[in-house]
C-alpha positions in Angstrom: -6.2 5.6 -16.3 -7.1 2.7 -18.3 -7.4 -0.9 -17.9 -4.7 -1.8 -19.9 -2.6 -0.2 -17.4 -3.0 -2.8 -15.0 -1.5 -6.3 -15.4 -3.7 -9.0 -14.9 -7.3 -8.5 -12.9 -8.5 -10.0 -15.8 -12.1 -11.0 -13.8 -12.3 -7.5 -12.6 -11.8 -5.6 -15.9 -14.3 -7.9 -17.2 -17.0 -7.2 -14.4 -16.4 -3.9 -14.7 -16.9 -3.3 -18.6 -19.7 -5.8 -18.6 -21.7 -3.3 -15.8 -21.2 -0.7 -18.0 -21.9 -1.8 -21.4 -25.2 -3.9 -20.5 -26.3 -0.6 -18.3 -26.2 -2.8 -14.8 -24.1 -0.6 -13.0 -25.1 0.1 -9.0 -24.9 3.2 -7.5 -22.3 2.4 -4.6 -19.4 0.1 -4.6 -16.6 -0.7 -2.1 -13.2 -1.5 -3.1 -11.1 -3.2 -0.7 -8.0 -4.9 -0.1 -4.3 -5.3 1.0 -1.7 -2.3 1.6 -0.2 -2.1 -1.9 -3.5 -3.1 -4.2 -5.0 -1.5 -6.9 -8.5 -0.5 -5.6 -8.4 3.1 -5.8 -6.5 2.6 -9.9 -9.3 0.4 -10.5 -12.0 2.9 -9.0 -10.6 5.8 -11.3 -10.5 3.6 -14.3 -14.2 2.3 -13.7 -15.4 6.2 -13.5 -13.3 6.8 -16.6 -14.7 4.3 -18.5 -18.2 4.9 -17.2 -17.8 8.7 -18.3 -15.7 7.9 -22.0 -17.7 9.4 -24.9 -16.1 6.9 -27.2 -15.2 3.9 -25.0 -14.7 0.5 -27.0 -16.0 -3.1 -25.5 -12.2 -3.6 -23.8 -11.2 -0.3 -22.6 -11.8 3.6 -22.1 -11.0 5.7 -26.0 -8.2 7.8 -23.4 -8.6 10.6 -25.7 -12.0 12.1 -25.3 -12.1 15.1 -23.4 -13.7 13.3 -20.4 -10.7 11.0 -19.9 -8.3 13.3 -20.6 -9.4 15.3 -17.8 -10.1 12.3 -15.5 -6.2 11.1 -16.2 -4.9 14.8 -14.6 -8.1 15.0 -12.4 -9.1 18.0 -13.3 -13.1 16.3 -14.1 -15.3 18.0 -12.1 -17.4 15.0 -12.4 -15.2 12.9 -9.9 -15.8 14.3 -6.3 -13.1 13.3 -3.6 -13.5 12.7 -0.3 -10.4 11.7 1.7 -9.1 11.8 5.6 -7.2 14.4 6.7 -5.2 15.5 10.2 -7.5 16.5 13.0 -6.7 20.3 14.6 -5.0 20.9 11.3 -5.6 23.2 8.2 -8.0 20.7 5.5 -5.3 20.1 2.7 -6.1 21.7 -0.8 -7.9 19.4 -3.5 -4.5 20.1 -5.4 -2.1 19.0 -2.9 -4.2 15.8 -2.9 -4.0 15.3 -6.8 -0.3 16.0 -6.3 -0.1 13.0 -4.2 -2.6 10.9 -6.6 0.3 11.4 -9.0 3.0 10.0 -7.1 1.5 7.6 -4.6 -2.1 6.1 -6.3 -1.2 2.9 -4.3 -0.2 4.6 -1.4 -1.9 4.4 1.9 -2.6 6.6 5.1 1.1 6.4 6.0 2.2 7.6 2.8 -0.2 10.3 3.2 0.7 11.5 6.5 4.2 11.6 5.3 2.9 13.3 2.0 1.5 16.1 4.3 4.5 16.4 6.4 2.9 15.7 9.8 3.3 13.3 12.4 0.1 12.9 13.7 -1.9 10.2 13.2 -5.1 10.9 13.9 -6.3 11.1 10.5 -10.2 11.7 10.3 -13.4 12.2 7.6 -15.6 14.2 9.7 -19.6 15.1 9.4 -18.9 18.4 7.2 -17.6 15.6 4.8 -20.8 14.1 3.9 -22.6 17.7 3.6 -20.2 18.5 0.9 -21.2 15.3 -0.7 -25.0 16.1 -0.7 -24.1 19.6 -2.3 -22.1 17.7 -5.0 -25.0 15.3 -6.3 -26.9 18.2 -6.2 -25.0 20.5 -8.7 -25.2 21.0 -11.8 -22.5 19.1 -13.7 -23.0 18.2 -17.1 -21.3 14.4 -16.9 -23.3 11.0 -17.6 -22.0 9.9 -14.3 -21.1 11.9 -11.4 -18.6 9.9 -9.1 -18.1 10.4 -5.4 -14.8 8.7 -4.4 -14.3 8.2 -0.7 -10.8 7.1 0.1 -10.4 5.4 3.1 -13.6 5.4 5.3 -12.5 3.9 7.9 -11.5 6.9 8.9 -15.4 8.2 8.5 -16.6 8.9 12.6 -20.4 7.3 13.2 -21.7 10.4 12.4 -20.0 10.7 9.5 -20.9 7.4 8.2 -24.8 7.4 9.5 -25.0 10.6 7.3 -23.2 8.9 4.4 -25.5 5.4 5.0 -28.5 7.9 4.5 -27.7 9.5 1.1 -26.3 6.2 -0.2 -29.8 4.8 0.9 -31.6 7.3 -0.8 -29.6 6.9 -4.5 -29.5 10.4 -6.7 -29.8 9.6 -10.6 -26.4 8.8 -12.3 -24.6 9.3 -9.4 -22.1 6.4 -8.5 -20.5 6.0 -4.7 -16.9 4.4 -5.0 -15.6 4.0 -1.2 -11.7 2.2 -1.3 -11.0 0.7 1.8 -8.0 -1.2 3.5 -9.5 -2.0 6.6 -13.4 -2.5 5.9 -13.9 -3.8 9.6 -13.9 -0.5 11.0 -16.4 0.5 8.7 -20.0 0.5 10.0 -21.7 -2.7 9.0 -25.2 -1.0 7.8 -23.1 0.7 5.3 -21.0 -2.1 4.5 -24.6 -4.0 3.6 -25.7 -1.5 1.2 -22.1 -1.2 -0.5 -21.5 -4.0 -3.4 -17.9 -5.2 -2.6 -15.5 -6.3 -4.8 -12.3 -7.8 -3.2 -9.4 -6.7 -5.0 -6.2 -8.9 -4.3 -2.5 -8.2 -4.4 -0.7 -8.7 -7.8 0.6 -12.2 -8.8 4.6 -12.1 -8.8 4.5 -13.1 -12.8 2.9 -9.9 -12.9 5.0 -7.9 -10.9 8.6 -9.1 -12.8 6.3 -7.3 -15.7 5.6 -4.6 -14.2 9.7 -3.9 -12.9 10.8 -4.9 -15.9 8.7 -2.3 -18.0 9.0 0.7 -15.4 12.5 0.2 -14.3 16.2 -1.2 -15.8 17.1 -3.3 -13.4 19.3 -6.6 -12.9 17.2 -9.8 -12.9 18.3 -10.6 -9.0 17.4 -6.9 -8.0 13.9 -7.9 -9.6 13.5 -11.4 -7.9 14.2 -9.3 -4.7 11.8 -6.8 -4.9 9.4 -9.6 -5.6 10.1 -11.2 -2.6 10.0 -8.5 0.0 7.2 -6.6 -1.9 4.2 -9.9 -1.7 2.4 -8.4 -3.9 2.1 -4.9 -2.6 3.0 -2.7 -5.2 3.7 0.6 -3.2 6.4 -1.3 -2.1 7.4 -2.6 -5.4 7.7 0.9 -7.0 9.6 2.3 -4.0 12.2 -0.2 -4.1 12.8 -0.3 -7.6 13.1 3.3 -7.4 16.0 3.2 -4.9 18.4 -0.2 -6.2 21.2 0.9 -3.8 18.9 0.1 -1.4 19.5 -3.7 -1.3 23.7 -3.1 -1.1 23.4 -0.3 1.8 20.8 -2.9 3.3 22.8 -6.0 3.2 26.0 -4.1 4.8 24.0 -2.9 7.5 22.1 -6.6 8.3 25.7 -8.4 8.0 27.0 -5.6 11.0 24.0 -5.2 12.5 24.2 -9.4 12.9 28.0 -9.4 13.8 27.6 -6.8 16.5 23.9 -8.8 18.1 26.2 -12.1 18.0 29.3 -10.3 19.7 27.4 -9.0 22.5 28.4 -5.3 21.8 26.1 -3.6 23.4 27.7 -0.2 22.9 27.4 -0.6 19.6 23.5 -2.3 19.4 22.3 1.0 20.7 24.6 3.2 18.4 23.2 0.4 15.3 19.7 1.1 16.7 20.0 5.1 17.0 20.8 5.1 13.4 18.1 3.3 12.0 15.5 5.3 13.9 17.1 8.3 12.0 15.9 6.7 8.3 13.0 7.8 7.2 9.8 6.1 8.0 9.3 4.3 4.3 13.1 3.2 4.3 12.6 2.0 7.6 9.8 -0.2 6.7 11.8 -1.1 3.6 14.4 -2.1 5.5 12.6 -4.3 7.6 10.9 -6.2 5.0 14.8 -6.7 3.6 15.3 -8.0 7.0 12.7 -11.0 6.7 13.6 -11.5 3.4 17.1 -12.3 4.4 15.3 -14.4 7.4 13.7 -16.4 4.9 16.6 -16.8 2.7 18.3 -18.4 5.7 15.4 -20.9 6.6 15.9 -21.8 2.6 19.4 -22.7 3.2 18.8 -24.7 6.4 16.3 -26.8 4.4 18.5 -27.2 1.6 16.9 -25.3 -0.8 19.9 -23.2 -1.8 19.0 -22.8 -5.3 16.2 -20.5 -4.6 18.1 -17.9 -3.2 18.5 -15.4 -6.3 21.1 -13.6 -4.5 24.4 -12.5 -4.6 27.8 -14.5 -3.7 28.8 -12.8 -1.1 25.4 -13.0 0.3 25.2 -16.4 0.0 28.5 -17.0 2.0 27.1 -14.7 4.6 23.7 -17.0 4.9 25.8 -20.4 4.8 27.5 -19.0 8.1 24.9 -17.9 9.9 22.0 -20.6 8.9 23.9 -22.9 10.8 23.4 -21.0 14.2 19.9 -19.9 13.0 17.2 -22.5 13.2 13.5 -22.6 12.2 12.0 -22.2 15.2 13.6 -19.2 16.2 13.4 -17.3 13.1 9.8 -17.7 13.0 9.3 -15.8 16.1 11.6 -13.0 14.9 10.0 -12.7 11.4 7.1 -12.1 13.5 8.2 -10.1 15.9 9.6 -8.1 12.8 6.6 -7.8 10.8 5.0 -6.3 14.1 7.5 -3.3 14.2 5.9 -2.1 11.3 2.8 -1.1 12.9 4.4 0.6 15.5 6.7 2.8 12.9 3.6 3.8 11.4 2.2 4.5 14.8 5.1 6.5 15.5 6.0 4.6 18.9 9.5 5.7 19.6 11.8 3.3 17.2 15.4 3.9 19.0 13.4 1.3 21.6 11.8 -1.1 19.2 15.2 -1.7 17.1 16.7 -1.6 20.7 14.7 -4.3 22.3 14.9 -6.4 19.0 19.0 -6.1 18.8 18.5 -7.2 22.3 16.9 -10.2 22.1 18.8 -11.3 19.0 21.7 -10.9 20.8 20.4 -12.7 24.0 19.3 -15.5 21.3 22.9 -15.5 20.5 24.0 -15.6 23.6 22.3 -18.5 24.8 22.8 -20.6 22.2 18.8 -21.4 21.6 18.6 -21.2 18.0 
């Protein structure tokens, strides 16, 4: 991977080559961010660059043997740790390659789903860090060799004690990269021998860039994707992979509505069985359709129609239904909404949590208190 991969960043890319090319690089960083950022692109980019025979003041050569085999990870300079299922077989190094390739800004839900398994108790445990010692000890002929820990907050306390000791005592030429997207359950001695850089979500002018050069897609698809996504691009690239998405979606919020505001209970819990049998990411997707459609509807009770980039027969749908569907109200289930995506990922059962929500949009209904 190379910087010019990534739109914008441009204080980051900067850092980065600046470390490098004036020889100030430390030997352990931390990454960190938002669901849907580019940490771990930016950590592979930084070790390719670092590692580029022929690298140029703005970006890795890409076709030196070093960066051709960091960009199919096949460099045995770059050493990965990464959590796995506890009570369950380690997954190969390839099947977590595999998953580089299709999900580099995924997160511990896509790779749970990746691995097929349900459990969540994802785990880096002590034999994780003795591996590491045995890799900075090898022989490996590489400027830089790069130890990549993804997600360690998933490291146990001995895990990370051992991890805080080797980082303490620094190998030559060896570089620690640890991505995290919850650095609060990391220990705090390591955190204070980690130099963190905070890596943000993209900018939306980047993101109409980045649909618009990936994917053919209609301009209103785009500003919806934008909207839903924030930022998070793991969610950008699985919507624009799926466009039908938004007309299956808005079909099942306008019924879904109609039957919470008739009081049809039979069919709430038939509407509610059937979207606890998506799959997990569709679900979430679907959610975050949800409270973009929430939103829209708070734009059209405050008169700021225009903004809607949707289509007509949406818009009549939201000129109905803003006007029994006030501010106050919506706020509390956008974030009763947003909530529900935790427990998906948890894997609470989700035939009661769209249950109890059809439930109490209905009651909301019901009595009138919107």
């Amino acid at each position: 991977m190379q910087f010019s991969l990534i739109k914008g960043f441009r204080y980051i890319k900067r850092n980065i080559i600046n470390k490098v090319l004036n020889n100030n690089i430390f030997h352990s960083y931390l990454f960190f961010g938002k669901k849907g950022n580019p940490s771990l692109s930016f950590v592979i980019i930084f070790s390719t660059y670092v590692n580029c025979t022929n690298k140029s003041i703005l970006d890795s050569c890409g076709t030196c043997y070093s960066c051709l085999s960091i960009f199919n990870f096949n460099n045995s300079s770059i050493f990965f740790i990464f959590p796995f299922i506890k009570n369950n077989p380690i997954p190969s190094i390839k099947k977590w390659k595999n998953f580089l390739h299709s999900e580099v800004y995924g997160n511990s839900f896509d790779w749970i789903n990746y691995l097929n398994l349900n459990n969540k108790n994802l785990t880096i445990p002590l034999e994780k860090s003795k591996d590491i010692f045995k890799y900075i000890n090898s022989n490996i002929e590489s400027k830089y060799k790069i130890v990549i820990i993804w997600l360690p907050e998933y490291m146990n306390a001995h895990t990370s004690n051992s991890v805080l000791k080797i980082i303490e005592e620094p190998s030559k030429n060896v570089i620690f990269f640890l991505v995290s997207l919850n650095i609060s359950k990391i220990l705090p001695t390591l955190l204070s021998r980690l130099n963190i850089i905070n890596v943000s979500l993209f900018k939306d002018k980047y993101i109409n860039l980045i649909i618009s050069d990936r994917y053919n897609l209609k301009n209103n698809h785009i500003f919806q994707i934008t909207n839903i996504s924030k930022g998070n691009l793991n969610k950008i690239i699985k919507l624009s992979k799926n466009v039908n998405f938004f007309n299956n979606s808005f079909n099942y919020f306008i019924e879904w509505m109609r039957v919470c505001y008739s009081h049809d209970f039979l069919n709430i819990v038939e509407y509610s069985f059937f979207f606890s049998k998506m799959k997990k990411e569709v679900q979430i997707s679907f959610l975050s359709y949800i409270v973009f459609m929430f939103r829209n509807i708070l734009l059209y009770n405050f008169y700021y129609k225009d903004l809607c980039n949707i289509s007509n027969s949406s818009r009549r749908f939201l000129k109905k239904i803003s006007k029994i569907l006030y501010l106050n109200k919506i706020e509390i289930l956008i974030s009763k909404i947003e909530k529900m995506y935790l427990f998906i990922e948890r894997n609470v059962n989700s035939k009661i949590i769209y249950l109890n929500l059809s439930l109490e949009i209905s009651f909301t209904f019901k009595n009138n208190i919107f």
